[in-house]
Every structure is written in structure tokens, then in C-alpha cells.
C-alpha positions in Angstrom: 33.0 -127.4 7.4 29.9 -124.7 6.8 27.7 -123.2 4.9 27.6 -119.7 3.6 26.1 -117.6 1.5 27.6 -114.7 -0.3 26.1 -112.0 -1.3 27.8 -109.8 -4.4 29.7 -113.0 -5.1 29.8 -112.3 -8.9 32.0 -109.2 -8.3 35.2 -108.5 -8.0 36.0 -109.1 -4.0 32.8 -111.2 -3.5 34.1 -113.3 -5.9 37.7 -114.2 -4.7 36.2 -114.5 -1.2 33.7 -117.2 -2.5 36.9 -119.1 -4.0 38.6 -118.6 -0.5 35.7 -120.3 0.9 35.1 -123.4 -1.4 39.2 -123.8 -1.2 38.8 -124.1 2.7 36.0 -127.1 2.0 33.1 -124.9 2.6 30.2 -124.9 1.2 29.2 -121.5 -0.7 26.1 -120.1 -2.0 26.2 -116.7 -4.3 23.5 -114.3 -4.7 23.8 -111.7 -7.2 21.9 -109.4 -9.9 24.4 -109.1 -11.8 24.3 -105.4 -12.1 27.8 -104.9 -12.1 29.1 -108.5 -11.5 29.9 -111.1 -14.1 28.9 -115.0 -14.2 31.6 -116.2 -15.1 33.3 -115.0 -11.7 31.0 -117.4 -9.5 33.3 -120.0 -9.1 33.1 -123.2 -9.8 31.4 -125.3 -7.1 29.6 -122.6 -5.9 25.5 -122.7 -6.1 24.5 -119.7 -8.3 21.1 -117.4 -7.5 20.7 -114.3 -9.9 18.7 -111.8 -7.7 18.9 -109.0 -5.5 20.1 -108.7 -2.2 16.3 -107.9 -1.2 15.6 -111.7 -2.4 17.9 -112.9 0.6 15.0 -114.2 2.1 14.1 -116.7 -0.3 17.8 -118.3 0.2 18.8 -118.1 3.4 17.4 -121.1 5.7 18.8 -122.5 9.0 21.5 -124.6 7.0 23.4 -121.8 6.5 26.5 -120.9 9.6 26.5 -116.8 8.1 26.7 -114.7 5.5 29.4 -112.1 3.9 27.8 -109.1 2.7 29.3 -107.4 -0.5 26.3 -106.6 -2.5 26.8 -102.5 -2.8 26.8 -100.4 -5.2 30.2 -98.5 -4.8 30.9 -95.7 -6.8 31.4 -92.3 -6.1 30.7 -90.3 -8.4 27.2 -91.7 -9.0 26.2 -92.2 -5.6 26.9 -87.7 -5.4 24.4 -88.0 -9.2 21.6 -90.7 -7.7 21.7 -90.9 -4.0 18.6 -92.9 -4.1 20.2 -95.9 -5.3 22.7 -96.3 -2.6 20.0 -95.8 0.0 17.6 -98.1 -1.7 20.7 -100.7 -2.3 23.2 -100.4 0.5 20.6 -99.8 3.3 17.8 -100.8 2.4 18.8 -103.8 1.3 21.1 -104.8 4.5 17.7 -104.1 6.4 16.0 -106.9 4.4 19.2 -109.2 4.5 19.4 -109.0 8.2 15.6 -109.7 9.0 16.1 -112.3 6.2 19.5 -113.8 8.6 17.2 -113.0 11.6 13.8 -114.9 10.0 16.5 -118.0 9.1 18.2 -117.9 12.6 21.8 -117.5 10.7 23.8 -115.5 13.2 27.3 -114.4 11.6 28.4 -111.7 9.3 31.0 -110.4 7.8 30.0 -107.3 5.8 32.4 -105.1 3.3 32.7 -101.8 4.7 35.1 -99.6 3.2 37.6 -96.6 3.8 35.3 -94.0 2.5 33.5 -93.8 6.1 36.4 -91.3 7.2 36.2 -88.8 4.4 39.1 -86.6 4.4 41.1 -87.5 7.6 41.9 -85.3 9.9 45.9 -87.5 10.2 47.2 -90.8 8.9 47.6 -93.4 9.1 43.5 -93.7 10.3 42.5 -95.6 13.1 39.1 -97.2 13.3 38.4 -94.7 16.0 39.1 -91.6 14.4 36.4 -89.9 13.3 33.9 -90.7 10.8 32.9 -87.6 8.3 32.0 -89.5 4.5 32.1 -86.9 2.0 29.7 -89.0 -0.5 26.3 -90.9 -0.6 28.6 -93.7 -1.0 30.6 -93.5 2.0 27.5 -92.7 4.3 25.6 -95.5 3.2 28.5 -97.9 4.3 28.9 -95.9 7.6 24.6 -96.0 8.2 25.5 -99.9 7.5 28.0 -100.2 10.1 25.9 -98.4 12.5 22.8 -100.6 11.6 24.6 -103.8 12.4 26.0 -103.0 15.3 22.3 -102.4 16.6 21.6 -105.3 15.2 24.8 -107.3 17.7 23.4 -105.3 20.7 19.8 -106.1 20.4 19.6 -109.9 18.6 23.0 -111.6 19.6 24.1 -111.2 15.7 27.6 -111.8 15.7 29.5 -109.6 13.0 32.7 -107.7 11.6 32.9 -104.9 8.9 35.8 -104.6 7.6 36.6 -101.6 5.9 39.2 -101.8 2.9 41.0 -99.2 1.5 42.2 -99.4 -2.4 42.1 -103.3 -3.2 44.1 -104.6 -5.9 45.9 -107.0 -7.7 43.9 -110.8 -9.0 43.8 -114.7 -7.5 44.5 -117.0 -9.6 43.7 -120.9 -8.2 45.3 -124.0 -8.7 42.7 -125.6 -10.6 43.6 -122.2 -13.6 41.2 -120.3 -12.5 41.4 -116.1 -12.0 39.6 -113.9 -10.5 39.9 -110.0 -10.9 38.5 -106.6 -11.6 36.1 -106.4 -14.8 34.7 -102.9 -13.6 32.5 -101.4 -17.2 33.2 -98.4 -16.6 36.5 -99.3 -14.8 37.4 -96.7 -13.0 40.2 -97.9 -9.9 43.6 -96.6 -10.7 46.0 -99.6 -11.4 43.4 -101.3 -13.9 43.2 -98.2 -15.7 46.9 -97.7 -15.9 47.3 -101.0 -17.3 44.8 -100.7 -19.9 47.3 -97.7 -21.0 49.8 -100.1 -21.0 47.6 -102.9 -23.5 47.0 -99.9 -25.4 43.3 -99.9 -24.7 43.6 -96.0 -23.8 46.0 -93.5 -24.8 46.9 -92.2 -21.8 46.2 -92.3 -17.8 45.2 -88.9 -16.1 46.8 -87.7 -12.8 44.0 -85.6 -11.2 46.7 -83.2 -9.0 50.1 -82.7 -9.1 50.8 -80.0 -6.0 49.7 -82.3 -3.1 51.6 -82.0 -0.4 53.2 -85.5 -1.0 57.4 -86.6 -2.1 56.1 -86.1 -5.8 52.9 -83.9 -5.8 50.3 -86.5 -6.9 47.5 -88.3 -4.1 49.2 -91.3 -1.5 46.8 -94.5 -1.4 47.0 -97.5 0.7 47.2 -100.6 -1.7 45.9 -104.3 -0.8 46.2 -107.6 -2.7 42.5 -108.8 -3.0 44.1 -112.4 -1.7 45.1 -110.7 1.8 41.5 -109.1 1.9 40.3 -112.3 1.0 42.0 -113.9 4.2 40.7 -111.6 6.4 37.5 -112.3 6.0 37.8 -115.7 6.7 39.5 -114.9 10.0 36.8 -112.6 10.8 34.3 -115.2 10.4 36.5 -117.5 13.4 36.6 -114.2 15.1 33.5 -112.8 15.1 31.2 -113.2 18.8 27.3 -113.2 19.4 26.2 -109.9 20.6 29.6 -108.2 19.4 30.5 -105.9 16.4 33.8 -105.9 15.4 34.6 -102.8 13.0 38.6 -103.5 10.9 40.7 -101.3 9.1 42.4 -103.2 6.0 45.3 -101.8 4.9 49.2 -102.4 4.5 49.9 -100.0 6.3 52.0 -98.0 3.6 50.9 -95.6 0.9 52.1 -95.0 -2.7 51.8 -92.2 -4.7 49.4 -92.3 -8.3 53.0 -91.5 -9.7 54.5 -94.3 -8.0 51.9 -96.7 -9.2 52.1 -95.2 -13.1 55.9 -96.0 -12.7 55.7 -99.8 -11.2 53.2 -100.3 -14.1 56.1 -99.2 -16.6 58.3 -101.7 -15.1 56.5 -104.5 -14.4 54.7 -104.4 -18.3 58.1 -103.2 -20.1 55.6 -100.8 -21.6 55.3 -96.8 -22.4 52.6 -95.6 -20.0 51.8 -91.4 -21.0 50.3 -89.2 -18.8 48.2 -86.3 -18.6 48.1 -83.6 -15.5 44.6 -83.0 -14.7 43.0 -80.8 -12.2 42.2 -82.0 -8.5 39.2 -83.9 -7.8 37.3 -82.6 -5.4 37.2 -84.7 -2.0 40.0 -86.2 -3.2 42.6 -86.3 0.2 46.1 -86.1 -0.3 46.9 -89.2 1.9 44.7 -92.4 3.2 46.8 -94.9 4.6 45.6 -97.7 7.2 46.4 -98.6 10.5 45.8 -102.1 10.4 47.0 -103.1 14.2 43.3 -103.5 15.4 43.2 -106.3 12.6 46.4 -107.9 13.5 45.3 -107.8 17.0 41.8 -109.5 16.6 42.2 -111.5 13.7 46.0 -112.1 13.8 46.1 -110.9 10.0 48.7 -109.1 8.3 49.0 -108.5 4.4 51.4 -111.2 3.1 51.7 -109.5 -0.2 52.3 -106.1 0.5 55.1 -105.1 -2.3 53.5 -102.6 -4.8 55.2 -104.7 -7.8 53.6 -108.2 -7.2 50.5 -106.8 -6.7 50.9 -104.9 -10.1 52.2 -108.1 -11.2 49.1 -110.4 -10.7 47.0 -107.5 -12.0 48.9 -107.4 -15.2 48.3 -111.2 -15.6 44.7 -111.0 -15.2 44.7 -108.5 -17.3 46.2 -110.4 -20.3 44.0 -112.8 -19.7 41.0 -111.0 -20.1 42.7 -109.6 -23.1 42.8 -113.0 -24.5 39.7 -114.0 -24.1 38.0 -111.1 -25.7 40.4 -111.9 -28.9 
């Protein structure tokens, strides 16, 4: 078995990943601030370190076999209000980490790229070699990423993947009772918000757009269980070659509409969900579905729990249980 550490492991990805890991008998290291993770999602068996991702350094040493790379900060709307921090964080910070990996002679990464590199597409479903246009701080400092490790493959043998997700949903729950899931403050991804409608934590859920081009008007996303990611990084870390960069769409494959998504929410909870028409976001694309055939290629991956309603379904449950524990 091997060693790795995991950077961002208190968050919402980082963390199911890191319970992946232990579950496969590895050994697992998390390094977070804390910023916008939560301790209690290091799970257990894991060796905690509360700093930032500039602090790599004073972690990493030759014991570890790599690292997976999810400490970013990731929204939108404040990278557009304080680009600074996503340079300073997201690049900056990957430049210590791999000097850091280079210093401690750990040669595999996985890093967690994301969907926002393409901007508003130009078809769908998106290819990883379409091009790359990000319409936000955000999504440039992922794509600046990308770029930076793939110099990094070419010139010091670093053997790495990014794998860029688009919406990641749903919880993992482990055999021992333990969940893991999204405890965004503020939250704002679509079906957590929708179910806190649902608990009657809000009064209502906001469609931004209703005249999309789309069956029913409202924006087409391409939803993944956070278990399937989960999986693929794992593969990726088999997969990934010294000197090579290999660059992963992660996706189903199929897109439902905000609409769709408000509706499965009604079903699966049994509960009134009201919603309000808003205006369009700006940058917001009508469709962003995945091809995900490079990743079934390379890693031999495919999403095992594509259905919108068991996705929904395990988000509900961690849901409740948050609920209950904040009683």
C-alpha cells in the first residue's frame, strides 16, 4: 500500500477521496486551513495538519508515493470580486506544492481541475480538446494550473492527471457510519440548495433563466456522484506516467435541466419545493455536459451511479443528517 497526502482534504471532494484512500489500505495525510473545510470531515485514520497549501513543504518527505491536489478556493462569483486570492491560492500555491513534491522527490499527482476551463462552449458534449476560454478568475486559475503542471511532466519527470469535474453531487456514506458531504457556508451548488427548500431552511429555490434554449427553458448541467469522482482519482493515480500529463473530463455524460433537478427533489423528499423565476446570470451557458470517453479510455472509469434520483437520494440523507446534528 502507499502513502499520500491530500491536500483540501477537509472539504467536500478532498474529503471523500481521503476515505477512498484509507478504505483501499493506504495510508493518508490531510493538509488543510480550514478556510472553507470542516474537521470533522478528515476521516478517521487519517493524520490531520491544519495549514495552508504553501506549508506543503513542511509535510511532504520521501515517504510519501504522491499527492492529490484539492486545496482551491472555488467560487465564482468571488474570484470576478477578489481575483487576488485565486492567484495567490490556486497558483501560487501549486507553485510551492510542486517545488515542495520536487524538494521531497514525491513524483505523482492527481490535481482537481474543473469544467470551468471551457467557459461557454462552443458545442456539447465538451471534449478535453476543445477549446479552453474561462470566463472567471476562477476558471483561469485552474486552467494556468493545468498548464503549470504539465510543464512541470515535461521538464522533471512529474507524473500527473487533472481531472476536470463538472457539477459533483450527491454524499458517501462508509461502512464503519460515517458520511461525507457538502457543508458549503455560504452553500451555493444547486441540489444542496434545493434541499434545504425542501427541510424548510429557505423559502424558496431561484431559477436564474427560464428562455434557454433547452426542453423546459431553464440551464442543462452534467451531474456526478462524488463516489464515482472519488474512483477516478484513484484510477488516475495507477494511471498516471513519469514525464506525462494526463488532462480528464468527469462527467456522466447526460445533462439535466435546474427544473429537472427541482422536480427529482420533490419526489425523492415527498416535499413542496416553490420556486422563483429569476433573471439569467451572466456567463451562465445554457448546456455543459461531458464527454467522458478519454476517461473511460485511460482510466477504464465510467460513473456507476449516474441516475439523477440516487444521487438526490444520498444527498437528501446527508442532509438529514446534518439536520440532526445541528438539533
Amino acid at each position: 500500500m502507499s502513502k499520500y497526502l491530500v491536500t483540501g482534504g477537509a472539504g467536500y471532494v478532498g474529503s471523500v477521496v481521503a476515505a477512498h484512500l484509507l478504505a483501499a489500505g493506504h495510508t493518508v495525510t490531510v493538509l488543510d486551513d480550514l478556510d472553507t473545510g470542516f474537521e470533522r470531515g478528515v476521516p478517521a485514520g487519517a493524520a490531520f495538519v491544519r495549514g495552508r497549501i504553501q506549508e506543503a513543504a513542511d509535510v511532504l518527505d520521501p515517504s510519501y508515493d504522491g499527492v492529490l491536489h484539492f486545496a482551491a478556493h472555488s467560487r465564482v462569483g468571488e474570484s470576478v470580486e477578489d481575483p487576488e486570492k485565486y492567484w495567490r491560492n490556486n497558483v501560487a500555491g501549486t507553485l510551492d506544492l510542486l517545488a515542495a513534491m520536487r524538494a521531497a522527490q514525491v513524483r505523482t499527482l492527481v490535481f482537481s481541475s474543473t469544467a470551468a476551463v471551457y467557459g461557454e462552449p462552443e458545442r456539447t458534449p465538451i471534449t478535453e480538446t476543445d477549446p479552453t476560454a474561462p470566463t472567471s478568475p476562477y476558471g483561469s486559475s485552474k486552467l494556468a494550473v493545468d498548464h503549470m503542471i504539465g510543464g512541470e511532466c515535461a521538464a522533471h519527470g512529474l507524473a500527473a492527471a487533472s481531472l476536470r469535474y463538472f457539477n459533483v453531487a450527491g454524499a458517501h456514506f462508509t461502512d464503519d457510519g460515517a458520511a461525507y458531504g457538502e457543508r458549503h457556508d455560504p452553500e451555493t451548488h444547486l441540489i444542496p440548495l434545493v434541499l434545504q427548500v425542501a427541510q424548510g431552511r429557505r423559502e424558496s429555490v431561484s431559477v436564474f433563466g427560464d428562455d434557454y434554449p433547452t426542453p423546459d427553458g431553464t440551464c442543462v448541467r452534467d451531474y456526478i456522484h462524488v463516489a464515482d469522482l472519488a474512483r477516478a482519482h484513484l484510477l488516475a493515480l495507477e494511471q498516471a506516467m513519469p514525464g506525462e500529463h494526463l488532462i480528464c473530463n468527469l462527467g456522466n455524460g447526460n445533462g439535466f435541466s435546474v427544473r429537472e433537478v427541482i422536480e427529482t427533489v420533490r419526489e425523492v423528499t415527498g416535499h413542496p419545493v416553490p420556486e422563483t423565476v429569476a433573471p439569467r446570470r451572466s456567463g451562465d451557458p445554457a448546456v455543459l455536459v461531458a464527454s467522458a470517453d478519454r476517461a473511460r479510455g485511460e482510466l477504464g472509469w465510467r460513473p456507476e451511479r449516474a441516475d439523477l434520483a440516487a444521487i438526490v437520494e444520498d444527498a437528501w440523507r446527508f442532509a438529514q443528517r446534518v439536520a440532526e446534528e445541528s438539533a
